[in-house]
C-alpha positions as CSV (number, residue, x, y, z in Angstrom):
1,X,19.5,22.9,17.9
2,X,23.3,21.6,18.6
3,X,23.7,18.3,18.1
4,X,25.3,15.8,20.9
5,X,27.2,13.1,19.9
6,X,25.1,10.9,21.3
7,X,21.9,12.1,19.3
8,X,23.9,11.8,15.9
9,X,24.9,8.1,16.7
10,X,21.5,7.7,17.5
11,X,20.9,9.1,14.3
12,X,23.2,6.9,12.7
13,X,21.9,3.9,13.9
14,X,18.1,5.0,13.1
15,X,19.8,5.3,9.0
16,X,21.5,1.9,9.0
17,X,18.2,0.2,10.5
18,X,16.6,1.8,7.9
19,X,18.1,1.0,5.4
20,X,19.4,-2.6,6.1
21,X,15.6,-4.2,5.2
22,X,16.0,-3.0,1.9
23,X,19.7,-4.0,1.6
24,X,18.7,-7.7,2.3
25,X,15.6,-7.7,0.1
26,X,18.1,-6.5,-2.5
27,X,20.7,-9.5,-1.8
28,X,18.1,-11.9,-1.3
29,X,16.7,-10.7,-4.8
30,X,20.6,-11.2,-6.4
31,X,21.1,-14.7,-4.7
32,X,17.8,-16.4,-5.1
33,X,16.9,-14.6,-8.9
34,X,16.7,-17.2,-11.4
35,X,18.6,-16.5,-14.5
36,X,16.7,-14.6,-16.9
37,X,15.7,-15.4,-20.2
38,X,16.5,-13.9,-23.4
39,X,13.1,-11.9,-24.4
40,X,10.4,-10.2,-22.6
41,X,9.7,-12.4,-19.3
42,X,6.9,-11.2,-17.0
43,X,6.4,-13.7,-13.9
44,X,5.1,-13.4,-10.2
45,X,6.4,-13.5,-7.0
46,X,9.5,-16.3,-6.4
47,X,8.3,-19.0,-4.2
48,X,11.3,-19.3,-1.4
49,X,10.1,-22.2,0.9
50,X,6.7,-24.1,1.7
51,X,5.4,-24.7,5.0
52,X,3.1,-27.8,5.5
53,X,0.1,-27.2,6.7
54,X,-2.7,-29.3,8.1
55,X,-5.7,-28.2,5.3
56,X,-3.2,-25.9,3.0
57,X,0.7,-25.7,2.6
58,X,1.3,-22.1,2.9
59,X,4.2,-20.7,0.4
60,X,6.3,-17.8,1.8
61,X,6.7,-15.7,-1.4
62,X,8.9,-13.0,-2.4
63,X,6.0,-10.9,-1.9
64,X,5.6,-11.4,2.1
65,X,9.1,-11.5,2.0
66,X,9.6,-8.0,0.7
67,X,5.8,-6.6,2.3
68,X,7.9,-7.3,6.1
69,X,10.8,-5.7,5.0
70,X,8.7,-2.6,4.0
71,X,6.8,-2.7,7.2
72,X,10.0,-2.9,9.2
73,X,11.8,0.1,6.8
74,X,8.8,2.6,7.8
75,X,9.0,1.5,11.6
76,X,12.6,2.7,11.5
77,X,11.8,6.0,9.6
78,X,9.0,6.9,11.8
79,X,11.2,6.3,14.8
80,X,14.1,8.3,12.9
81,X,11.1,11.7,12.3
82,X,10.2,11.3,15.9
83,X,13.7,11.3,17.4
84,X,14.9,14.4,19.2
85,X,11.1,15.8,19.1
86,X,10.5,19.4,21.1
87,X,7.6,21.3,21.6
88,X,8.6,23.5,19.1
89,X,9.7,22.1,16.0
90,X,13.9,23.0,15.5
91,X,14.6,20.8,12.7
92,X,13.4,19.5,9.8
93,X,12.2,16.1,10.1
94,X,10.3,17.1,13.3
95,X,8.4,19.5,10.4
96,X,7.8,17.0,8.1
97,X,6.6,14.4,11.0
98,X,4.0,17.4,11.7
99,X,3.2,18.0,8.6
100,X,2.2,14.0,7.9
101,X,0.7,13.9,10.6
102,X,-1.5,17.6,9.8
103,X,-2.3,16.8,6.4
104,X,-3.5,13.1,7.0
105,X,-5.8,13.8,9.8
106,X,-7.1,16.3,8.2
107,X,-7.7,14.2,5.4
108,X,-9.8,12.1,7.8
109,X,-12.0,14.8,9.5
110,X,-12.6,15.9,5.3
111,X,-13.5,12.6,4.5
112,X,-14.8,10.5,7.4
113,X,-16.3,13.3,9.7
114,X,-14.7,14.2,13.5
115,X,-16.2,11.2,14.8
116,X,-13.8,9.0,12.7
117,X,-10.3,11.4,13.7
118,X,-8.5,8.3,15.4
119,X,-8.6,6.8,12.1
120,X,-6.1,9.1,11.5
121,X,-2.9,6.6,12.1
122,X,-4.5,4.0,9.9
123,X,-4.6,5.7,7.1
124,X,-1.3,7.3,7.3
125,X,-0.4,3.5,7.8
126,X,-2.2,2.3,4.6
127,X,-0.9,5.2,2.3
128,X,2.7,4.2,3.7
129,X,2.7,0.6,3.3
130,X,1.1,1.2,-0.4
131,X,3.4,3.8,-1.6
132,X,6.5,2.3,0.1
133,X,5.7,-1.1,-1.4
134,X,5.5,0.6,-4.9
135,X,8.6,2.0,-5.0
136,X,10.9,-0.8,-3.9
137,X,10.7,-1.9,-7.8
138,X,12.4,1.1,-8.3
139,X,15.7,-1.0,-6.1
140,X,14.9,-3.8,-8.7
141,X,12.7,-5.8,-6.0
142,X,9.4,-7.6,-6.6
143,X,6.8,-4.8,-5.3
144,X,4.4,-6.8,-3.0
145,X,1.4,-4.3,-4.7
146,X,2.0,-6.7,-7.8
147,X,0.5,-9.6,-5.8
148,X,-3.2,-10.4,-5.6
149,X,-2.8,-11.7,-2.3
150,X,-1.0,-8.9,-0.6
151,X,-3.8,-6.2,-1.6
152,X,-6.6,-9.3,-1.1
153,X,-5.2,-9.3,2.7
154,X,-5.9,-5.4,3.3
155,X,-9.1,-5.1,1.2
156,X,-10.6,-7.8,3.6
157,X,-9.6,-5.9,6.2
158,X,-11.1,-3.0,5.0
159,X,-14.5,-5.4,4.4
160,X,-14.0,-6.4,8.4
161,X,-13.8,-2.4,9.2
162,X,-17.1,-2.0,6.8
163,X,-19.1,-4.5,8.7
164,X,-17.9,-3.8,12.1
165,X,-19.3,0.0,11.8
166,X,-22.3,-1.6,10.2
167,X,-23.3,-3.3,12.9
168,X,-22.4,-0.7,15.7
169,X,-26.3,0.0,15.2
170,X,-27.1,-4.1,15.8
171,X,-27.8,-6.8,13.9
172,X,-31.0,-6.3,13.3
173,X,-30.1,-2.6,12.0
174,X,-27.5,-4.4,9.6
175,X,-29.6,-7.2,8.1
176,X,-32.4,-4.3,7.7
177,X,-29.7,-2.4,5.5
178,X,-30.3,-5.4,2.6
179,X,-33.3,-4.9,2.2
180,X,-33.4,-1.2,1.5
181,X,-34.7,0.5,-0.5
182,X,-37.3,-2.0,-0.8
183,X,-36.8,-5.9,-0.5
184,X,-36.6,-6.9,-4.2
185,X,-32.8,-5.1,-4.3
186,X,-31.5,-7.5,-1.5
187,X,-29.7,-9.8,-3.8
188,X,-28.2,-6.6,-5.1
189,X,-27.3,-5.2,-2.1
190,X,-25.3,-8.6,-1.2
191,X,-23.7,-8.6,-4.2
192,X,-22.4,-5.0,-3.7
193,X,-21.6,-5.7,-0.1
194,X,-19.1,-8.8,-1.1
195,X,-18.0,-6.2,-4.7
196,X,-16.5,-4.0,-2.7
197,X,-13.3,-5.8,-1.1
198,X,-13.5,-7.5,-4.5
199,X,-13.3,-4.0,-6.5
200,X,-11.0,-2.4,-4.2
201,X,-8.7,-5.4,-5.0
202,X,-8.4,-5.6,-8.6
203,X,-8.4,-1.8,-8.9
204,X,-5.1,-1.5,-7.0
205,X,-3.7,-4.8,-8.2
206,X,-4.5,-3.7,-11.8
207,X,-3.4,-0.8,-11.8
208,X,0.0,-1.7,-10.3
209,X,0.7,-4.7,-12.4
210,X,-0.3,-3.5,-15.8
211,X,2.1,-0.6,-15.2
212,X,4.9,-3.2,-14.4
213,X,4.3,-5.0,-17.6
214,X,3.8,-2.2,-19.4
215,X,7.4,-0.9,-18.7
216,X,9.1,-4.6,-19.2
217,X,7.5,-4.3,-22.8
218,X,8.7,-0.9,-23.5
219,X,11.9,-2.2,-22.0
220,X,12.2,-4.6,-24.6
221,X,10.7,-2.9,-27.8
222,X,13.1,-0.2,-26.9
223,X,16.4,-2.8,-27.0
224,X,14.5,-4.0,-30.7
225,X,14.8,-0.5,-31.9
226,X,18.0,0.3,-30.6
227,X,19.4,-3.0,-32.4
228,X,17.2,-2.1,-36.2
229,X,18.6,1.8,-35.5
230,X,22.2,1.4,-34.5
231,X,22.5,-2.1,-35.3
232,X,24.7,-1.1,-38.0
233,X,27.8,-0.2,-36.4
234,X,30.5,-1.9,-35.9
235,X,31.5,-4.3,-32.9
236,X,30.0,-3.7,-29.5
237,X,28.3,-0.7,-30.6
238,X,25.5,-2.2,-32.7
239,X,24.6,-4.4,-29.8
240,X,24.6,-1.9,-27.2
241,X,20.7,-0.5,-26.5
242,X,21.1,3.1,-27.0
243,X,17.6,3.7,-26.2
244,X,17.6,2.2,-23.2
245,X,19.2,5.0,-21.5
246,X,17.2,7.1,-20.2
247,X,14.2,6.3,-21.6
248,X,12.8,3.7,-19.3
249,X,13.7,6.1,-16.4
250,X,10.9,8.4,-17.7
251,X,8.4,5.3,-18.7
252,X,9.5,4.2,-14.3
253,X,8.9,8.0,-13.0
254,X,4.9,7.3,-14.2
255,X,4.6,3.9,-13.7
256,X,6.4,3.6,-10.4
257,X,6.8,6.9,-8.9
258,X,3.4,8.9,-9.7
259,X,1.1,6.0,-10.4
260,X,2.0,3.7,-7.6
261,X,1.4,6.8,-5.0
262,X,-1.5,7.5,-6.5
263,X,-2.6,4.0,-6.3
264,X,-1.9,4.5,-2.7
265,X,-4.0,7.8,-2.0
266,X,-6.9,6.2,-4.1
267,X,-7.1,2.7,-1.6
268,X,-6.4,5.4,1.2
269,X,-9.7,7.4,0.1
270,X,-12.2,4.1,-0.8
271,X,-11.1,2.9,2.5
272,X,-12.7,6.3,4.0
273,X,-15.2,6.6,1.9
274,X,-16.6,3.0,2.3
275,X,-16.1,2.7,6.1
276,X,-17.6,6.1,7.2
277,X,-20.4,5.5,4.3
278,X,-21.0,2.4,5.5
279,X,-21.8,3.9,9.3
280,X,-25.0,5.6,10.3
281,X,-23.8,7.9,12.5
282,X,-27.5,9.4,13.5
283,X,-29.1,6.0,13.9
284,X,-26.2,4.9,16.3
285,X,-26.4,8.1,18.2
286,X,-30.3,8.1,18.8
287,X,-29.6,4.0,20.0
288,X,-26.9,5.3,22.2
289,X,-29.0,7.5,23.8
290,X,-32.0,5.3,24.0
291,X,-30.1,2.9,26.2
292,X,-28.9,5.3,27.9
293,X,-32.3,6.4,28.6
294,X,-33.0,2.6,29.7
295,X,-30.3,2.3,31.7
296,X,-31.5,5.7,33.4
297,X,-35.3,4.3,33.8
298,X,-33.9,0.8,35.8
């Protein structure tokens, strides 16, 4: 496929876009950063402004700040895969855009059955906005998966998906679903209906975070070692952490890289799981077609 100019400034353009989120996030990071204190210091998101509100104030954190500036880095990828598509694939990010798109809804017709197959975009959305977030803390920003409220705000939306299909059969049908097996487990079963957003939550949150602190304490014990190791040479040499090179790199390709996509594909699969669990497909069908029937009789 040859190339016109125009396509490659379009190109261009699609790059810079991309990129310039990120870019900001990191100045922001630089100008706002308080400085930082000698020792290990683990804290949460920087509080930039608050706005007042009439029951709450409402604090824009570095969190939200950064969670934007992911969503608005993947709207400029996606455009930049689906610019210059053909109906036959001639270059390589029209290949990968198909393969994305392949594997995920595939993924959703394993997991969620055929009737769930538009589902297919939301969960590529979810995976993206998880795994994406993740990795900005390898650019030295605050990963919006380290705050509670961030993965709170899309495990209640996965709670509103949950019910929404649960009711699809009526109300009746869903209140019914509390007292099954028998009626003695409904406290139970209200307990695991409010659990799950809750587990969801804290797994992903957990999971995140303790990897993050686990790496700023390695960080540090590493810089103790270095000093009680080579501590004895002379000048600028004894002070300079020799085991931090390098080192950390390999603690971040765990903790950032691999755990924080698999984080991603795990929230990605309890999101299928639970929703298309949650919906009884048969009893919906056989409603469907008894007002069909109804509607047939009048």
């Amino acid at each position: 496929m040859v190339k016109s100019r125009r396509f490659r400034l379009v190109d261009a353009f699609l790059i810079v876009m991309m990129i310039l989120p990120l870019v900001f996030g990191i100045v922001l990071k630089i100008l706002t950063n308080p400085a930082a204190e000698e020792g290990v210091s683990i804290s949460g998101a920087l509080i930039y402004f608050t706005l007042n509100m009439p029951k709450w104030d409402l604090p824009i954190t570095e969190a939200q700040v950064n969670s934007w500036l992911v969503l608005i880095t993947i709207f400029w990828f996606c455009l930049y895969l689906t610019h210059g598509l053909s109906p036959k694939a001639e270059t390589k990010r029209q290949h990968i855009a198909e393969y994305i798109v392949t594997k995920t809804d595939s993924l959703v017709r394993e997991n969620m059955g055929e009737y769930f197959k538009g589902f297919a975009p939301f969960i590529g959305a979810v995976i993206a906005l998880s795994a994406f977030s993740s990795l900005t803390s390898l650019l030295g920003l605050f990963p919006p998966t380290s705050d509670l409220n961030i993965i709170a705000g899309w495990a209640i939306l996965v709670f509103l998906l949950i019910t929404y299909y649960k009711m699809k059969c009526g109300l009746g049908h869903y209140l019914k679903s509390f007292t099954e097996p028998i009626f003695f487990f409904t406290p139970f079963n209200i307990i695991g209906e409010v659990a799950t957003p809750v587990s969801m939550t804290f797994r992903h949150y957990g999971n995140v975070v303790s990897g993050s602190v686990i790496s700023a304490l390695m960080a540090a014990g590493l810089e103790v070692l270095s000093s009680w190791i080579f501590g004895w040479l002379p000048g600028a040499l004894g002070e300079f952490p020799f085991l931090r090179i390098g080192l950390p790199a390999v603690f971040s390709a765990y903790f950032d890289v691999f755990s924080g996509c698999l984080q991603a594909f795990i929230f990605a699969m309890l999101t299928m799981l639970n929703v298309s669990g949650a919906f009884a497909l048969d009893d919906y069908i056989a409603r469907k077609a008894k007002k069909n029937k109804n509607k047939k009789a009048i």
